[in-house]
N, C-alpha and C positions, 0 to 999 in steps of 0.2 A: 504494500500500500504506500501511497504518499508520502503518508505521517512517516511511518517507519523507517521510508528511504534518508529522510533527513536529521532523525532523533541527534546521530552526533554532531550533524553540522551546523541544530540547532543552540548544542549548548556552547558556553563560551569558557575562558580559561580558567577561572574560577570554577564551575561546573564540575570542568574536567579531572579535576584536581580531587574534587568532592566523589567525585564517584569514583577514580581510582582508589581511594582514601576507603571506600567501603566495599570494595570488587576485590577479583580476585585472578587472575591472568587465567585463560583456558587454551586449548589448544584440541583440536580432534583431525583423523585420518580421514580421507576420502572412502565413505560408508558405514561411520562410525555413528550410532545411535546418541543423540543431543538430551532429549527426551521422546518418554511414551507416553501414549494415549492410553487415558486412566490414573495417573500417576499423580501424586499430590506435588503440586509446584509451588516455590518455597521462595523463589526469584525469580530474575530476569536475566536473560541473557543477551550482551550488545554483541554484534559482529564487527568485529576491526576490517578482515577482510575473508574472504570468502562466500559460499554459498550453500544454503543448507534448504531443502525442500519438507513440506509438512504433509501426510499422508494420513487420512482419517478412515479404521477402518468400516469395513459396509457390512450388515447382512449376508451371509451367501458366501463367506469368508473373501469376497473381493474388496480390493482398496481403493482411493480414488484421491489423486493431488489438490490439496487445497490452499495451498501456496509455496510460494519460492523467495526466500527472502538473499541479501547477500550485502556487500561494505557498507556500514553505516545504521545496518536496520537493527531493530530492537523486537523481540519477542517477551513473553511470558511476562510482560509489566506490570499488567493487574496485581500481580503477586505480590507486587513491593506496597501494596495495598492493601489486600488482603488476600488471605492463602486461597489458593483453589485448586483445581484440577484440570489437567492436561485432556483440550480435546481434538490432539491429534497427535502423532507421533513426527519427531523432528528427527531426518538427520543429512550427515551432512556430503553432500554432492561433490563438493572439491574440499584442499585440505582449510580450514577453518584457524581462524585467530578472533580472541576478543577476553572480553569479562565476563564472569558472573555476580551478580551482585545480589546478594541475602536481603529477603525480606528482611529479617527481624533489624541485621547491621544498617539497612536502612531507615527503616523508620527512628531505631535511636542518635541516628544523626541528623535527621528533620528534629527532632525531638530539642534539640540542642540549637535549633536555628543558623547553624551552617548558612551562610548565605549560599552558594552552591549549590548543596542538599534540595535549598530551596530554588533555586531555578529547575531541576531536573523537575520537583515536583511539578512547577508551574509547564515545566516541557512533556511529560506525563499526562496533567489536566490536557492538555490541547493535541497531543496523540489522542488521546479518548475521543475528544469531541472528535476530532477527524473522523476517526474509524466510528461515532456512531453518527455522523453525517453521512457517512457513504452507505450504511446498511440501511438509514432511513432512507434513502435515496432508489437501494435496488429493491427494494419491497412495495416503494411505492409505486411501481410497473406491474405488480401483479394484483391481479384484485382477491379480493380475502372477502370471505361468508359475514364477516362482521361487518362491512361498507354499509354506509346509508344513505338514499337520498341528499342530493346538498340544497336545503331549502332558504337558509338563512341568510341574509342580506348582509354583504361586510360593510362595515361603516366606513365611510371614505376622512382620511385624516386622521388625526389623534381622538380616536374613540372616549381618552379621560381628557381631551380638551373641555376646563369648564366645571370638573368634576372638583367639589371641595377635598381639601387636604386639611390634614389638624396634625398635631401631635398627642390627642387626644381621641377617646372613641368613646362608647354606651357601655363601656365595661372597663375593666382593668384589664389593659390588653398588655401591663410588661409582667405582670403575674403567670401568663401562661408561656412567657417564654423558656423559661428553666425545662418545661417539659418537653417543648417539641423537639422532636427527633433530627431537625437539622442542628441542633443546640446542643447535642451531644459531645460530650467532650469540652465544652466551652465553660469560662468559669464565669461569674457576674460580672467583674469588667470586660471579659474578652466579650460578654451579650451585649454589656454598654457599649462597648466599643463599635461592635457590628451595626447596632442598630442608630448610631449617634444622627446620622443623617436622616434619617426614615422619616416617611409621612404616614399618616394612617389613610385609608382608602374603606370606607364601608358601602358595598356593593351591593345594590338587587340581583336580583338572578336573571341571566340572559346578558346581563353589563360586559362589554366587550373593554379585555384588559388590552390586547392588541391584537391585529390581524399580521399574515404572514406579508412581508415584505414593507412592511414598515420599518421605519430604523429601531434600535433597540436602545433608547435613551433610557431606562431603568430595569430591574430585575424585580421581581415580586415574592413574597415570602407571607404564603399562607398561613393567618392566625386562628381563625373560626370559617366555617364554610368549607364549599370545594370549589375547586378550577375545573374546566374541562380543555386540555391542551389536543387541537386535533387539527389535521391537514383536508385540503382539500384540490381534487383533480376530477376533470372530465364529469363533471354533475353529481360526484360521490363527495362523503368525506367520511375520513377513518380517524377514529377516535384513538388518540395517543396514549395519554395517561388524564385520571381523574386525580390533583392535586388536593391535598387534604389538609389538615393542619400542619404545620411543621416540612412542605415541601415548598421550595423554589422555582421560581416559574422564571423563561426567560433570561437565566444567567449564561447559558452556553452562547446567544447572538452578543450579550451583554460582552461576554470574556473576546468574543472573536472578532469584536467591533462588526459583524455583519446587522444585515435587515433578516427581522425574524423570521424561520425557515416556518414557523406554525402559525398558529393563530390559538387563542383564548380566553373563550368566556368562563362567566360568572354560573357552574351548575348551581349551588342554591345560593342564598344570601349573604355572606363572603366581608371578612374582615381581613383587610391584607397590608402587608409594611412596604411603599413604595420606595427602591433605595437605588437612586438616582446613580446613574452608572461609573459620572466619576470618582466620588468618593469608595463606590466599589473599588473600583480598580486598583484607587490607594492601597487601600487594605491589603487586598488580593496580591499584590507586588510587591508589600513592605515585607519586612521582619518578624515584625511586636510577635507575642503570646497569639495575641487576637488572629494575625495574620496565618499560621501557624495550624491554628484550629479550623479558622477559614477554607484552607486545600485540605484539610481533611472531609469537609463538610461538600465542599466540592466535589471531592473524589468519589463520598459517599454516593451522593445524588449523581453523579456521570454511572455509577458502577449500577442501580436502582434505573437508570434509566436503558442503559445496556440491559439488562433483565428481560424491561419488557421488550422491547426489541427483539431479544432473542426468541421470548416467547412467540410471539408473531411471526418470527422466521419457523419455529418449529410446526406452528400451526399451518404455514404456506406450503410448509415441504409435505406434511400430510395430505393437502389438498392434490397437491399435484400429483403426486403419487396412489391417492385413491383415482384421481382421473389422467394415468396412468402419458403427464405432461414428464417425460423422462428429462429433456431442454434443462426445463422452468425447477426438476429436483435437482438438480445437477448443478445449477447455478447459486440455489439455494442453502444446498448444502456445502459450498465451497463457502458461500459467505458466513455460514452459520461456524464452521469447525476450524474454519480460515484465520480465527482471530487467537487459535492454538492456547485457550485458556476459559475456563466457567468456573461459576462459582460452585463453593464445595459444598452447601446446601441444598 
């Protein structure tokens, strides 16, 4: 993929320093097994130079290539996230040079705010987003049993143009932040901190937060209510994820400086923290504690939204394969085991 081809040429000298400082030098023969499929992955491995191919096996004991990676590219990264499992077998096609670098020795040295540490992480967040921009992207050429009618009318402009802001709402809305589940991890000032900027947004239901191709001047952080995040093609539209309390809306167009790839309404009545994109980015680029806790919560929510993705990929490969579109499995399944990593749950 994209992302992958560039991971080392995205970080800088400090960076590089940081993760040789947590890696480990590797080396393998031409046909020598990287990893298998099934196998609990523990880290990532970067390629200095060489080429290593990923094979996931099928049914029927045949195999089928679902990617080729070689100088520069990075596998098994989620890992440096959180552990999972191998879902395809790596090895390696000519003779192989690079690192390995250990979840655990990783996270203890984000831990410690390495600036370094912390670019890799931030180069991590945006490999993600890549690779789940390109899966949203090949799914969205096939139609899936879930589609519906696209009857809704987008609002032309900024949809919260007009809309009151406060720092205040109908409830005590910094009470329930300690609970929600992007707040994990976060202590009471790293929450001040995040939310320092924040306006409050209380929503009717059907209230459009923004449509796809709009710019992405803020990110949203559901307090009370839900979001409904979904796309729309050729008279359809497919329902992405329903955002609940304690989920982030709009932070991946937020982080990539893009126009949102989705759109999202208000599913019921919705109290949400509007956090205006630059002050994000502060955060999200700095150091502090806050900042810190910040790509973790990020990472969370990228890893939670890969999830469903995959699910969707799994349900497509079913379809295709009860109506026996061998093409449409084939492509699907490269994309789905291509990414040589799921979660161990």
């Amino acid at each position: 993929m994209p992302a992958q081809a560039t991971f080392l040429g995205a970080l800088d000298a400090v960076a590089r320093e940081a993760l040789t400082a947590v890696s480990r030098r590797i080396s393998f023969a031409p046909g020598a097994t990287l990893v298998r499929q099934g196998q609990f992955t523990l880290g990532a491995y970067v390629l200095e130079a060489g080429t290593v191919e990923a094979f996931v096996s099928l049914p029927g004991g045949q195999s089928m290539k679902v990617a080729e990676l070689s100088d520069g590219a990075v596998f098994g990264e989620m890992a440096l996230i959180e552990r999972g499992v191998c879902s395809a077998t790596v090895i390696a096609r000519t003779a192989v040079t690079g690192w390995y670098i250990g979840g655990d020795d990783f996270r203890a040295t984000v831990a410690s705010r390495n600036s370094g540490a912390l670019d890799i992480q931030r180069t991590l967040a945006r490999n993600l987003s890549d690779k789940l921009h390109a899966l949203n992207a090949k799914i969205a050429g096939h139609p899936a049993a879930e589609d519906s009618p696209d009857d809704c009318a987008v609002p032309q402009g900024d949809p919260l143009a007009g809309i009151a802001r406060s720092k205040e709402a109908s409830f005590n809305w910094r009470a329930f932040l300690p609970v929600l589940p992007f707040f994990d991890g976060f202590d009471a000032f790293e929450i001040d901190e995040m939310v320092a900027s924040a306006l409050v947004l209380e929503l009717p239901r059907d209230a459009w937060l923004f449509a796809a191709g709009q710019p992405a001047q803020a990110c949203y952080l559901v307090v009370r209510g839900a979001v409904e995040v979904f796309t729309r093609a050729g008279g359809r539209r497919r329902r992405v994820a329903i955002a609940g309390p304690g989920e982030l809306v709009g932070y991946i167009s937020a982080l990539r400086g893009d126009p949102h790839g989705a759109n999202a309404r208000v599913r019921e009545g919705a109290c949400v923290l509007e956090i205006p994109r630059e002050p994000f980015l502060a955060l999200y680029n700095g150091s502090s504690s806050a900042a810190v806790s910040l790509l973790h919560g990020i990472h969370r929510s990228l890893l939670r939204a890969m999830a469903r993705t995959n699910t969707q990929l799994t349900r497509l490969i079913t379809h295709s394969r009860l109506n026996a579109a061998a093409a449409a499995e084939a492509e699907l399944e490269s994309a789905l085991h291509g990414q040589i990593w799921r979660s161990a749950e």
